[in-house]
PADREN-818761 format. One record per residue (C-alpha): x, y, z; residue number from 1; residue in one letter. Coordinates in pm, 1 decimal, m for minus. Example, Ala and Ser with C-alpha at 12.3 -4.5 7.8 and 13.67 -1.06 7.14 Angstrom:
! residues 2
> 1230.0|m450.0|780.0|1|A
> 1367.0|m106.0|714.0|2|S
//
This chain:
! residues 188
> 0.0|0.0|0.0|1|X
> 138.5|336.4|m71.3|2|X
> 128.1|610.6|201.5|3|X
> 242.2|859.0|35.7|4|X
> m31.3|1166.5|m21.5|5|X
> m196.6|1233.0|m309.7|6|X
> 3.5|1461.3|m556.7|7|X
> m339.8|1717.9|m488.5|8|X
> m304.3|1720.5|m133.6|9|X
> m150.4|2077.1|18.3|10|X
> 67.1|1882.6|247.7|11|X
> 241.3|1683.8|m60.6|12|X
> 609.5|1717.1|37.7|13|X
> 641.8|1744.0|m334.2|14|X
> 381.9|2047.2|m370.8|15|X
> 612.5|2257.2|m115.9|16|X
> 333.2|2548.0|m163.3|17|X
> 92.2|2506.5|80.7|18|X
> m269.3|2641.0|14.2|19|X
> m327.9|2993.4|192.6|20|X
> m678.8|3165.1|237.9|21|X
> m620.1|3458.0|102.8|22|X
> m700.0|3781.0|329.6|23|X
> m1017.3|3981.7|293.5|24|X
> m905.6|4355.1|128.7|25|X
> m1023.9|4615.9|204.7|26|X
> m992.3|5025.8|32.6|27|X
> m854.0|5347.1|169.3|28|X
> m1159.8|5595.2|136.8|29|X
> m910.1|5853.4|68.7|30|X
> m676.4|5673.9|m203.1|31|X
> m897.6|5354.1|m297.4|32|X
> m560.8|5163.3|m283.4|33|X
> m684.5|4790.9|m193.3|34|X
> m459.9|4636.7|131.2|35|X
> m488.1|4338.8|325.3|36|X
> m732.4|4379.5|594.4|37|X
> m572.3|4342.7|884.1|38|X
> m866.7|4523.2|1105.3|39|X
> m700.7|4836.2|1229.8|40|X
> m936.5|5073.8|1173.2|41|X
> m951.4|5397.7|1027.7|42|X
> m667.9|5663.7|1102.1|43|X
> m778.4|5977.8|1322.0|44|X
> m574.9|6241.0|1125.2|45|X
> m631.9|6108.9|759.8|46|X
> m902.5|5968.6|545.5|47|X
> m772.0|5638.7|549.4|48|X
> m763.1|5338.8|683.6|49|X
> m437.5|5283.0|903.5|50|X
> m309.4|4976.3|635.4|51|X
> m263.8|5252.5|414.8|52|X
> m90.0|5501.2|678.0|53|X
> 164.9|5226.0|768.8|54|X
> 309.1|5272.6|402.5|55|X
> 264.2|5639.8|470.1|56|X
> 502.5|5608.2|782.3|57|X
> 722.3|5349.5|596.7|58|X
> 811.0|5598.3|336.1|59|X
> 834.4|5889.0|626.5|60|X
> 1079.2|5675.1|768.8|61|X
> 1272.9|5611.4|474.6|62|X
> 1249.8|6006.1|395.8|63|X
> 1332.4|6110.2|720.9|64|X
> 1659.7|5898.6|725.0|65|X
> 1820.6|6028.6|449.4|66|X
> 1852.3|6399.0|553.2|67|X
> 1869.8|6547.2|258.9|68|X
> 1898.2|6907.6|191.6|69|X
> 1601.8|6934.4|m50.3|70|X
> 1397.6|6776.1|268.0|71|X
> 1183.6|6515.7|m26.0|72|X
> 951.3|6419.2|248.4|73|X
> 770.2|6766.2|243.1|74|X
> 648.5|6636.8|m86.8|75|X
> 490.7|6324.6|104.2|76|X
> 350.5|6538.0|368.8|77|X
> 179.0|6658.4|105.2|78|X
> 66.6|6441.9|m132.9|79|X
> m31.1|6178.8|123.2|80|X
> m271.7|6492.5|305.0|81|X
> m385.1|6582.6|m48.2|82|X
> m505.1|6227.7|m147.7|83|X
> m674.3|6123.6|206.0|84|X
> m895.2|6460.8|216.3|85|X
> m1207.5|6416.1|430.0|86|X
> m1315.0|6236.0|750.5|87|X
> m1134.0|6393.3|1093.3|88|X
> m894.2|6551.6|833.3|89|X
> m853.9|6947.6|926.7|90|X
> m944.4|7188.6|667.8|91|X
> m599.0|7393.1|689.6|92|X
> m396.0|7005.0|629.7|93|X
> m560.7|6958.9|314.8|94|X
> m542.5|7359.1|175.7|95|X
> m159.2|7378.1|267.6|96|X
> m69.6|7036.6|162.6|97|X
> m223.8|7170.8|m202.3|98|X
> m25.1|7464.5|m127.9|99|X
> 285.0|7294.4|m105.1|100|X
> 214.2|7066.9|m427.1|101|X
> 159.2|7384.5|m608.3|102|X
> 436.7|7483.8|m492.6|103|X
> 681.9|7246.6|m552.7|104|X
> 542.1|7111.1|m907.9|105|X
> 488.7|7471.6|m1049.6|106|X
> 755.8|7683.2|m902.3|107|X
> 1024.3|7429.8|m842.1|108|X
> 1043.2|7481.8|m456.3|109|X
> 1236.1|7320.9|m245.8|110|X
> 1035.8|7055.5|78.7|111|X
> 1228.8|7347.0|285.1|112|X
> 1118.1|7634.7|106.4|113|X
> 774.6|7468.3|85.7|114|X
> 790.2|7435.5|510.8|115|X
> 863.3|7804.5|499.4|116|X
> 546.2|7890.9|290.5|117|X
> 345.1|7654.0|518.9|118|X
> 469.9|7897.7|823.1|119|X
> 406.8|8234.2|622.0|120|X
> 92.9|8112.9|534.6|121|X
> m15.6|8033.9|926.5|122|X
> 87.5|8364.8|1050.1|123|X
> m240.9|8476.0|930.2|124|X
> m506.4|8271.8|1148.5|125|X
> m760.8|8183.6|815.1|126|X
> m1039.2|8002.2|883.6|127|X
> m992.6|7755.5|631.2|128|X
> m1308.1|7596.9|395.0|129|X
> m1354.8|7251.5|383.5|130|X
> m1238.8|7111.5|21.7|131|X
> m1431.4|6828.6|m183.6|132|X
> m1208.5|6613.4|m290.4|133|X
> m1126.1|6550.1|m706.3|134|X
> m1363.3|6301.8|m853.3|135|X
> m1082.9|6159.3|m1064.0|136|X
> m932.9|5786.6|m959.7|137|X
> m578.6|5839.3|m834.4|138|X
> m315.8|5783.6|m1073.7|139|X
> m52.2|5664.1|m797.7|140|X
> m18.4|5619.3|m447.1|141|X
> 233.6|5612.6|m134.9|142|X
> 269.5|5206.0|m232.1|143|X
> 381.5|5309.7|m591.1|144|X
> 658.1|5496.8|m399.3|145|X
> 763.6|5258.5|m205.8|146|X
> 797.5|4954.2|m496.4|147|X
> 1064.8|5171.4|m640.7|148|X
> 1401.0|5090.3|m562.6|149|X
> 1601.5|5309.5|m296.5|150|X
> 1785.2|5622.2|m357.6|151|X
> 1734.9|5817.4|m685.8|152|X
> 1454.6|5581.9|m844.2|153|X
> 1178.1|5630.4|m526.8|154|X
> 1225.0|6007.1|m501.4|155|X
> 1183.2|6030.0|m871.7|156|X
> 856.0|5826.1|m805.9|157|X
> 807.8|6042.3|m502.7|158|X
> 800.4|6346.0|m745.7|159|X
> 613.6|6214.8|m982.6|160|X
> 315.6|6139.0|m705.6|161|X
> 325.2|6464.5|m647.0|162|X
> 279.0|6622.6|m1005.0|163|X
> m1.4|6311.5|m1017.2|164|X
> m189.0|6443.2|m667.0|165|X
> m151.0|6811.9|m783.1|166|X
> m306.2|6722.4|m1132.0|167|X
> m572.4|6544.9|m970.5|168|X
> m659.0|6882.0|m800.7|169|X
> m716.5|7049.7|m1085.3|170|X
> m1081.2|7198.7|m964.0|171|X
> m913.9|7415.8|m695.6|172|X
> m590.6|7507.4|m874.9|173|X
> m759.1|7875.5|m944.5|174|X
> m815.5|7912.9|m570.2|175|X
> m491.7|7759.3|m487.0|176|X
> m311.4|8017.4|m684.8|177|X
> m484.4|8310.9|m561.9|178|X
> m425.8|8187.1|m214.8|179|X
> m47.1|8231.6|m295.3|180|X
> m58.1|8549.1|m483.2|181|X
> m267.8|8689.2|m195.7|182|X
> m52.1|8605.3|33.3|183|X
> 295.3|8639.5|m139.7|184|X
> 435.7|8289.0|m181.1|185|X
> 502.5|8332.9|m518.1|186|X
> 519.7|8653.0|m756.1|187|X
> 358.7|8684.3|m1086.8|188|X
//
């Protein structure tokens, strides 16, 4: 009689791979990236569900580490507040972090020169309006940032996330501009 398991059988020391359930997903309300359900809930600060803010932390992290002059993770700041608009979010995150997209992707400023903007701008105690987000899917995300490899390639992809949120935008680039013309960020 032979005891050895059917070739079908997920135990077959011959099939190494061993059958997995795979885990319910479940979809950022702010970036509609599917995850892994893991059940942690949604995040107090952004419109999202805290699977997504993990990778938002992973690539803060990563950006935080490598000190750079140009200070890249001012353009995460941004882009992640831009894309997870809505819930608990506070109206002044989601107009400066379209402020600092304009910012960087039209006028070439620096995440430092962008913080500096952030502070000019706050001097002046504006009750902020709440913004609708864009009706448009997202064209990227933070995890589209992190796939790429370290160094030159992710903050390439970082950039381009950023150009990608600020396009996304496009009902409230008007507004955004006069917002910065009004308040001297930029000169036309």
């Amino acid at each position: 009689m032979d005891r050895t398991r059917s070739r079908s059988h997920p135990y077959n020391p011959e099939n190494r791979k061993v059958k997995q359930m795979s885990a319910p997903l479940i979809a950022c309300p702010g970036c509609h990236l599917k995850l892994s359900d893991r059940g942690l809930g949604l995040d107090e600060r952004y419109h999202a569900v805290r699977e997504c803010v993990e990778l938002y932390e992973e690539l803060t992290a990563y950006n935080i580490m490598k000190q750079d002059l140009f200070f890249i993770h001012q353009l995460a700041v941004d882009a992640y507040a831009a894309q997870h608009v809505g819930g608990n979010m506070k109206n002044i995150t989601a107009v400066f972090a379209l402020v600092g997209l304009y910012l960087f992707n039209e006028y070439g400023y620096t995440g430092r020169q962008v913080q500096l903007a952030h502070m000019q701008l706050a001097r002046n105690r504006i009750e902020w309006p709440a913004l609708a987000p864009p009706e448009h899917p997202w064209a990227m995300n933070v995890q589209d940032v992190l796939a790429a490899p370290e160094g030159d390639e992710r903050d390439e992809r970082l950039k381009q996330w950023s150009a990608s949120v600020w396009a996304n935008w496009r009902h409230q680039h008007d507004w955004i501009r006069s917002i910065c013309r009004e308040h001297r960020l930029v000169t036309d």
